[in-house]
C-alpha beads as a LAMMPS data file, in Angstrom:
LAMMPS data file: protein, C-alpha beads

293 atoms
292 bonds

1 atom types
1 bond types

-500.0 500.0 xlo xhi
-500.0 500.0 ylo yhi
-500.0 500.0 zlo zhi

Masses

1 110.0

Atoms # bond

1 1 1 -161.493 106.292 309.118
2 1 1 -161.473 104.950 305.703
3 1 1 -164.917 103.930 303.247
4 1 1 -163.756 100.269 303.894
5 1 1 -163.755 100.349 307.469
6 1 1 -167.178 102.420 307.606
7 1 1 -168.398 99.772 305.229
8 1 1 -167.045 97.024 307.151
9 1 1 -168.372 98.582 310.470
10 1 1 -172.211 98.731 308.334
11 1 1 -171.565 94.792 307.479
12 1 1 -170.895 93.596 310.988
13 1 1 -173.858 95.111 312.412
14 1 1 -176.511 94.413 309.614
15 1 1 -174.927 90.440 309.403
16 1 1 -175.699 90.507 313.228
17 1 1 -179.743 91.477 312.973
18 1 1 -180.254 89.307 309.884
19 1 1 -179.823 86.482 311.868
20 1 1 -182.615 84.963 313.624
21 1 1 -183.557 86.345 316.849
22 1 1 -185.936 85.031 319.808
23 1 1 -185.913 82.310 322.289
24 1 1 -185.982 79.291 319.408
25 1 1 -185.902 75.418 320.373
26 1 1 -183.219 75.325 317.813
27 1 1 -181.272 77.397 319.713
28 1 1 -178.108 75.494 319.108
29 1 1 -178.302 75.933 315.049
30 1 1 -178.953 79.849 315.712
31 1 1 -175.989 80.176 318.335
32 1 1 -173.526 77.779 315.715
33 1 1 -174.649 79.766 312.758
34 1 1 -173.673 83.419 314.882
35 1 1 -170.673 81.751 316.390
36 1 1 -168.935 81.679 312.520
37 1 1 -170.445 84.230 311.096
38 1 1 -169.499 86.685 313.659
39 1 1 -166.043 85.529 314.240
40 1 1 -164.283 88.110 312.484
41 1 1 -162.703 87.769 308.932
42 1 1 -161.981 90.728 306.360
43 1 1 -165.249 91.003 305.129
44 1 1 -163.826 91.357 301.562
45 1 1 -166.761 89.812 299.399
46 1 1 -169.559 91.995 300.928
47 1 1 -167.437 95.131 300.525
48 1 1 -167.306 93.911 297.194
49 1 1 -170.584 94.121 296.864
50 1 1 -171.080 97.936 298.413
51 1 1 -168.409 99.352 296.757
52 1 1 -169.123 98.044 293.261
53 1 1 -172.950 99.111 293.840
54 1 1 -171.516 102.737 294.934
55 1 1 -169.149 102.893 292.440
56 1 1 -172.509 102.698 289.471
57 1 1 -174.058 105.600 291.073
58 1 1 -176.715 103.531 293.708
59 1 1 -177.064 103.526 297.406
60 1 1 -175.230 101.165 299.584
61 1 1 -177.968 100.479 301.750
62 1 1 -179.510 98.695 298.827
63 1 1 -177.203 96.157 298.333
64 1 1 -176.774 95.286 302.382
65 1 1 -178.645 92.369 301.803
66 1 1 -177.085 91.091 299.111
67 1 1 -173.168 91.798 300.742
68 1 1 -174.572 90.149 303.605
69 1 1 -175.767 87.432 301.605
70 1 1 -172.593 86.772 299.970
71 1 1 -170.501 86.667 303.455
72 1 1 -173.319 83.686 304.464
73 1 1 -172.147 81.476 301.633
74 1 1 -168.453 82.546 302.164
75 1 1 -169.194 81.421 305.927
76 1 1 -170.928 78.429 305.376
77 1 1 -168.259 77.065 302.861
78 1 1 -165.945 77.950 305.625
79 1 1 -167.880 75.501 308.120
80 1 1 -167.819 72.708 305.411
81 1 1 -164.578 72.887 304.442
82 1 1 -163.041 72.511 308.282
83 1 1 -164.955 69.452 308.860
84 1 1 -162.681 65.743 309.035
85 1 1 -164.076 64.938 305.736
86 1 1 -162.803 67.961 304.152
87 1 1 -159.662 69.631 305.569
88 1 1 -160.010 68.323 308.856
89 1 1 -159.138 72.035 310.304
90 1 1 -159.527 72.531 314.463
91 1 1 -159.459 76.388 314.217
92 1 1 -159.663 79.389 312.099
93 1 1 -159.272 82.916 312.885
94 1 1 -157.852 81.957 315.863
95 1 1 -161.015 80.189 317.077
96 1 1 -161.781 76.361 317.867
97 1 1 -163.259 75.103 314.466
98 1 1 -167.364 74.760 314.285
99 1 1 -167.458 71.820 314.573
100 1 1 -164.900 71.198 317.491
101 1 1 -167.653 73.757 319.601
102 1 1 -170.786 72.404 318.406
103 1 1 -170.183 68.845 316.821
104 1 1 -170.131 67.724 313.721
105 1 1 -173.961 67.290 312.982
106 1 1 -174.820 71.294 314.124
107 1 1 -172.153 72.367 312.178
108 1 1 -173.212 70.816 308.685
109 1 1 -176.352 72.093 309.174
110 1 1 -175.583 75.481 310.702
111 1 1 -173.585 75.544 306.854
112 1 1 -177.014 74.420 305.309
113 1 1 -178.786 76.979 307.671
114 1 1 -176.982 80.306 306.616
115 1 1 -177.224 79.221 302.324
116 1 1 -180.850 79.257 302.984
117 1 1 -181.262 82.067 305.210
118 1 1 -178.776 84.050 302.390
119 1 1 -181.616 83.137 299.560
120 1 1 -183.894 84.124 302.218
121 1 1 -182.936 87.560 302.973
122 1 1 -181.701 88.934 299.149
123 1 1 -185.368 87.480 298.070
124 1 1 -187.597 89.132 301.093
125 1 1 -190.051 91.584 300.147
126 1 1 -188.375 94.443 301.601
127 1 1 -185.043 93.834 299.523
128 1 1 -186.892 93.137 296.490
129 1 1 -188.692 96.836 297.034
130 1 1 -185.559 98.515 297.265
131 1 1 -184.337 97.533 293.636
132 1 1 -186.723 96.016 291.733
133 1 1 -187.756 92.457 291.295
134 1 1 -186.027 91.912 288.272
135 1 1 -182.492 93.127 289.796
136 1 1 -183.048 90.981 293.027
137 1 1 -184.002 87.456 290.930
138 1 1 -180.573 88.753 288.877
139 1 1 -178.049 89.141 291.744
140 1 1 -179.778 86.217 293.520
141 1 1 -179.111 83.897 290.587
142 1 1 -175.995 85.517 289.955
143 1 1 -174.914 84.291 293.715
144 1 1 -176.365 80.879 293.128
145 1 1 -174.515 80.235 289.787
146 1 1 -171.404 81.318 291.218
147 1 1 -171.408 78.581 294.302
148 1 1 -172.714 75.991 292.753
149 1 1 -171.311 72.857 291.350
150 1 1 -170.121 74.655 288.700
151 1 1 -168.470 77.173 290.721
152 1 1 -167.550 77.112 294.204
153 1 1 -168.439 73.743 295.170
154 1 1 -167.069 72.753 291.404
155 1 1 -163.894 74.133 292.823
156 1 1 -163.075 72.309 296.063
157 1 1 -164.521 68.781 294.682
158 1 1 -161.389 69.553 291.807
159 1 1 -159.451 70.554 295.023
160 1 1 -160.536 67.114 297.193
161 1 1 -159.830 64.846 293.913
162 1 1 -156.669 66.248 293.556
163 1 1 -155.118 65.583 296.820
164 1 1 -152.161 62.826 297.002
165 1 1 -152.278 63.873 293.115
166 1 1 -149.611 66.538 290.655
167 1 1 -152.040 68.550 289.391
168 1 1 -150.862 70.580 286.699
169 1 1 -151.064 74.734 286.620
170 1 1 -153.969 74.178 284.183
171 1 1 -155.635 71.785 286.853
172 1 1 -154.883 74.545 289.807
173 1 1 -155.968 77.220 287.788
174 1 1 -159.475 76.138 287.023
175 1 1 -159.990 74.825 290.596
176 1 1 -158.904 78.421 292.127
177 1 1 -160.863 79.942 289.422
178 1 1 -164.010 78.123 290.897
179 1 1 -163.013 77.455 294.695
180 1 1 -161.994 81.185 295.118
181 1 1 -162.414 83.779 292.589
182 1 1 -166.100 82.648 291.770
183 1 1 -167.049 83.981 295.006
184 1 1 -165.549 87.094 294.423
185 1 1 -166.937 87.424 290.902
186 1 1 -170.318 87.254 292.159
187 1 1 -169.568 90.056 294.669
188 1 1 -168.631 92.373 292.219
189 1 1 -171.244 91.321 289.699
190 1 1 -174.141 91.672 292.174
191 1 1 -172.778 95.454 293.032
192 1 1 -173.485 96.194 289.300
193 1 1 -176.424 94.540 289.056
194 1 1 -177.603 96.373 292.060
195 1 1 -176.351 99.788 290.831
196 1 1 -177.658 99.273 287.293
197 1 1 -174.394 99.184 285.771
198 1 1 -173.861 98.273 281.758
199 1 1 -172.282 94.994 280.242
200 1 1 -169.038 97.412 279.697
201 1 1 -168.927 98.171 283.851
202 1 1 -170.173 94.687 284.859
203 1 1 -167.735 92.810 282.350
204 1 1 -164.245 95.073 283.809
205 1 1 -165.757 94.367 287.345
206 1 1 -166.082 90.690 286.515
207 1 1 -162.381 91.119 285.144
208 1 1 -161.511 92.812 288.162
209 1 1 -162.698 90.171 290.676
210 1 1 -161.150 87.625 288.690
211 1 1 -157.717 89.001 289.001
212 1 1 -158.103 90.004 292.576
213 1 1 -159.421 86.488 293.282
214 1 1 -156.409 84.473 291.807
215 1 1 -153.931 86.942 293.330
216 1 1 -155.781 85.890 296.673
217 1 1 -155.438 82.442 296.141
218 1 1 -151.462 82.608 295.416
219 1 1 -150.887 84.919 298.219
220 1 1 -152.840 82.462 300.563
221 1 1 -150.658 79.183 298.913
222 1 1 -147.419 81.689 299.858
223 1 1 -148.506 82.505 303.333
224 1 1 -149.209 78.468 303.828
225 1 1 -145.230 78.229 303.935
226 1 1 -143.916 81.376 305.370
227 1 1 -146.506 82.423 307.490
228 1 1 -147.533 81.442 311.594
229 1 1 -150.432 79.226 313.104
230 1 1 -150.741 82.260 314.758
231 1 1 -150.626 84.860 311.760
232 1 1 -153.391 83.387 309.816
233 1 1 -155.416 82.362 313.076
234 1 1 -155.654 78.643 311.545
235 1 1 -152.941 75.873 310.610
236 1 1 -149.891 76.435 308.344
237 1 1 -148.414 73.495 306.351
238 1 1 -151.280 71.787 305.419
239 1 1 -150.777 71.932 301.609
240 1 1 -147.806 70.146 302.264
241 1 1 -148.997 67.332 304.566
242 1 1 -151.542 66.781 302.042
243 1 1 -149.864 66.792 299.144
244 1 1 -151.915 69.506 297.513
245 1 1 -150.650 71.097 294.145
246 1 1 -149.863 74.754 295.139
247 1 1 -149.033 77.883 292.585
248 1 1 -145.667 78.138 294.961
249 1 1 -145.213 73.994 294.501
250 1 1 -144.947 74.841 291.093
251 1 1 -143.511 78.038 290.354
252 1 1 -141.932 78.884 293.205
253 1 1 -142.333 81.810 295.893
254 1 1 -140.500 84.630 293.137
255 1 1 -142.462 83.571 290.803
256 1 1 -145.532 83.490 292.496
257 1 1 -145.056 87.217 294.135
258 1 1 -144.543 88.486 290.584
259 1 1 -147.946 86.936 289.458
260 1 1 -149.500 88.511 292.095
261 1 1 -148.047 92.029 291.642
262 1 1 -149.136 91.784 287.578
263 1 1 -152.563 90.275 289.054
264 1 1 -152.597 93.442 290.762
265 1 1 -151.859 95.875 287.661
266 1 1 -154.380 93.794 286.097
267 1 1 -157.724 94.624 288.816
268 1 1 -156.422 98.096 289.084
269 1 1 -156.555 98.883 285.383
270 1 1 -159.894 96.713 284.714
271 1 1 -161.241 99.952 286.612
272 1 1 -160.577 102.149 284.251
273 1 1 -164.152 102.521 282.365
274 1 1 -165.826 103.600 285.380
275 1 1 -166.177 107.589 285.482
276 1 1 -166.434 107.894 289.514
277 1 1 -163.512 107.183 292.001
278 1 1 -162.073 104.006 292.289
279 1 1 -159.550 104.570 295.147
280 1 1 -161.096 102.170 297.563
281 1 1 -161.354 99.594 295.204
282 1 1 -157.229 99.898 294.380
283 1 1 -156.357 100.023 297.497
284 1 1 -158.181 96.859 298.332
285 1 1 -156.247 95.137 295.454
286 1 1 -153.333 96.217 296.783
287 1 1 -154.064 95.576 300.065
288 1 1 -154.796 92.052 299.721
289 1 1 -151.706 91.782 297.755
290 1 1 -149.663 92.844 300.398
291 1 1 -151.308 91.172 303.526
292 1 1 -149.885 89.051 306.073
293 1 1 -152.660 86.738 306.954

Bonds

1 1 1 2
2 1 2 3
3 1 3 4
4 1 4 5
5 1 5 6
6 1 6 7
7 1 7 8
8 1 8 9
9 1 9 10
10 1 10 11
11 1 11 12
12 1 12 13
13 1 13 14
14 1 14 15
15 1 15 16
16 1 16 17
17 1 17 18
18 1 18 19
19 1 19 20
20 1 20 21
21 1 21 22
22 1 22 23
23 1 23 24
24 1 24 25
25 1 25 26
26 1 26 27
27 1 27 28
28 1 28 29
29 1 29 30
30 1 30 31
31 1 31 32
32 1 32 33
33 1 33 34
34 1 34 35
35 1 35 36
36 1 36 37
37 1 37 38
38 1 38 39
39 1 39 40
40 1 40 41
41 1 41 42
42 1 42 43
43 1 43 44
44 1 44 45
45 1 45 46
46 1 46 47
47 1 47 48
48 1 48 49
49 1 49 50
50 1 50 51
51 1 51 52
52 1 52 53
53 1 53 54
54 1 54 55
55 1 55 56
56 1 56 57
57 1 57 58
58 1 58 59
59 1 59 60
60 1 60 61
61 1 61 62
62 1 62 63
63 1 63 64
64 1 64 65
65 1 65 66
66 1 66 67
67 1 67 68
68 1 68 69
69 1 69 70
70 1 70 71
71 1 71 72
72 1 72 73
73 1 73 74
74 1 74 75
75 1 75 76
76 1 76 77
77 1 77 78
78 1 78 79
79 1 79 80
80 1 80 81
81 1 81 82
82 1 82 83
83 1 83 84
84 1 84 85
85 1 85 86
86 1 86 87
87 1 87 88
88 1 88 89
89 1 89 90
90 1 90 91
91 1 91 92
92 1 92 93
93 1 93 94
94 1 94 95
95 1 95 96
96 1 96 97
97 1 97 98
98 1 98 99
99 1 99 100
100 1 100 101
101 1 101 102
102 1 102 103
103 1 103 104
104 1 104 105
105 1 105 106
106 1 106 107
107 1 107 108
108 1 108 109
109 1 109 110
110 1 110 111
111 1 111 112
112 1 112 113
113 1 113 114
114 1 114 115
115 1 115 116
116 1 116 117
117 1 117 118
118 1 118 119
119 1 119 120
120 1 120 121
121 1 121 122
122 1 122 123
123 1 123 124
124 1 124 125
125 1 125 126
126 1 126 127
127 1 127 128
128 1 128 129
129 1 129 130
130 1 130 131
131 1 131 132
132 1 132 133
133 1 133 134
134 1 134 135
135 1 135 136
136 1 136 137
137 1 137 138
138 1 138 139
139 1 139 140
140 1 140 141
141 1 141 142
142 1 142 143
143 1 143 144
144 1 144 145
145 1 145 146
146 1 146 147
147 1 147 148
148 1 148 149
149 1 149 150
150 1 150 151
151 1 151 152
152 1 152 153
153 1 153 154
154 1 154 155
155 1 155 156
156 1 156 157
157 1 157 158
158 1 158 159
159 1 159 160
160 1 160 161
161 1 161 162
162 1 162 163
163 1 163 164
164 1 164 165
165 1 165 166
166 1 166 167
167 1 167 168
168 1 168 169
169 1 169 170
170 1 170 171
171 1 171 172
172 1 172 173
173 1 173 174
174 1 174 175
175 1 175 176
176 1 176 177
177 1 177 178
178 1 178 179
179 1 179 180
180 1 180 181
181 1 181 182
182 1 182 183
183 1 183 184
184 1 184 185
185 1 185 186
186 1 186 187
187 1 187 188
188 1 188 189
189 1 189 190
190 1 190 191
191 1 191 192
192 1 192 193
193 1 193 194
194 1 194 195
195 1 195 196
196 1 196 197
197 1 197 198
198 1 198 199
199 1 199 200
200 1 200 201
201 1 201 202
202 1 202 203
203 1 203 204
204 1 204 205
205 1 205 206
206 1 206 207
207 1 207 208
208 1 208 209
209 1 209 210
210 1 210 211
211 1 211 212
212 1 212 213
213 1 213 214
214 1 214 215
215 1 215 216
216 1 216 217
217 1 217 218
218 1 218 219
219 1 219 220
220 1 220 221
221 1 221 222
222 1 222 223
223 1 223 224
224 1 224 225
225 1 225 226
226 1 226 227
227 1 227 228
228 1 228 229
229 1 229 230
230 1 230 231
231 1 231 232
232 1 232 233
233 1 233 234
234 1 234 235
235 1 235 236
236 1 236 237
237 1 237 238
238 1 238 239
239 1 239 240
240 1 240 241
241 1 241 242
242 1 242 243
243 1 243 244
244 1 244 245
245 1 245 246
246 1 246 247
247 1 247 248
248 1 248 249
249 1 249 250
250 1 250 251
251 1 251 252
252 1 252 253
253 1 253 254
254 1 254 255
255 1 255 256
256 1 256 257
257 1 257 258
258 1 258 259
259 1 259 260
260 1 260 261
261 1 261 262
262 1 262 263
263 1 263 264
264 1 264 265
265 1 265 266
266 1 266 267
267 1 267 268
268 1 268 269
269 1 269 270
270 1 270 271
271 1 271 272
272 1 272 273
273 1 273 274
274 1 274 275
275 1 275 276
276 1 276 277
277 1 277 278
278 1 278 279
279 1 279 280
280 1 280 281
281 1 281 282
282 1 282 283
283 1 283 284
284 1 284 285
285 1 285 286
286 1 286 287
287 1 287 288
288 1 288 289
289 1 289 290
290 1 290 291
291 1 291 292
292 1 292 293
């Protein structure tokens, strides 16, 4: 078995106890909040976040609650953006939508719910012991900057204006740059904070995430058109029906695979100024480049 997967295995179980647990009379929020956080998914932003803290020389364990933290906001965007207002999505990863289990209401604030409870757990005394206060107010701003209006939710209110519109590659750019690589930066920039990396580590791992996080992006806009419902586990087409501006709209499918093969070249060589190994972290890159949902 691989890093990633032991990693991955380490993610699943410490997302499942940071979650409330008891016999609450908002038992409804709890069970909507598990029922997307716990549905599966890659997992790639909190093993980001390990590997990156590994990779400067600090324990894993210390950064669990910031990886974990990470995949919370990652969900919770996830709930948001299915809703009717948004992208009006009935499934993903296979699963009913939720808000198609739980209602519209529960799900916007099971999405409010897990932001919090991410804050929450990165800023709890016992994470804050681990790595100093100063390193925990750092990755937790860090987080915050990157999914704010300037950054995540920057990105998909570009995406939502855009709709019915031709946005140019300029346009796309900067919304992908916020909607989806922002997320990712702050995974790999809360690793090094974490493992007390320099500005010379932290800068090629923000250059890393930002090259891994655009390739993502095209190679989701590709899969959108030659991919199944049943592939990616949610709808296929929808670009299309709503006349969203795509990288493969506008340059094409060729085009767009060579992008994300130099996108590629381009994470694997940021790596370069780190002294320890940085197979896993390649082989993610390339891995992502290569997947089929």
């Amino acid at each position: 078995m691989s890093k990633a997967n032991d990693y991955q295995i380490l993610i699943e179980k410490s997302l499942k106890n940071y979650l409330p647990h008891g016999n609450f009379t908002e038992q409804t929020l709890i069970d909507s909040m598990e029922y997307s956080l716990m549905c599966g998914g890659k997992r790639i932003r909190p093993l980001l976040t390990l590997l990156f803290c590994e990779l400067c020389g600090e324990d894993v364990n210390k950064a669990l609650p910031y990886a974990c933290a990470v995949e919370m906001i990652h969900t919770y965007s996830l709930i948001h953006d299915d809703m009717p207002c948004m992208d009006d999505d009935d499934y993903r990863r296979g699963k009913p939508s939720n808000h198609k289990v739980y209602g519209e209401d529960i799900a916007t604030l099971s999405g409010d719910a897990l932001q919090s409870l991410a804050f929450e757990i990165m800023l709890c005394d016992e994470a804050v012991e681990k790595i100093s206060a100063q390193r925990a107010v750092k990755a937790a701003y860090t987080l915050a900057k990157y999914s704010g209006a300037l950054g995540m939710v920057g990105g998909q209110v570009i995406d939502i204006e855009h709709e019915n519109k031709n946005a140019d590659i300029e346009i796309l750019s900067e919304m992908d740059e916020k909607k989806t690589a922002a997320l990712i930066k702050a995974s790999c920039e809360m690793g090094c904070i974490i493992g007390g990396a320099d500005k010379v580590r932290t800068e090629a791992a923000t250059q890393y995430a930002h090259s891994i996080g655009i390739a993502f992006q095209i190679v989701d806009d590709i899969l959108d058109v030659t991919a199944t419902s049943e592939q990616l586990g949610k709808p296929v087409g929808s670009d299309s029906e709503n006349n969203k501006s795509t990288y493969v709209s506008l340059l094409g499918i060729e085009k767009c695979r060579e992008l994300v093969a130099k996108l590629t070249d381009d994470a694997i060589n940021a790596l370069s100024v780190f002294d320890a190994d940085t197979k896993a972290l390649s082989d993610l890159a390339i891995g992502l480049a290569n997947r089929s949902n």
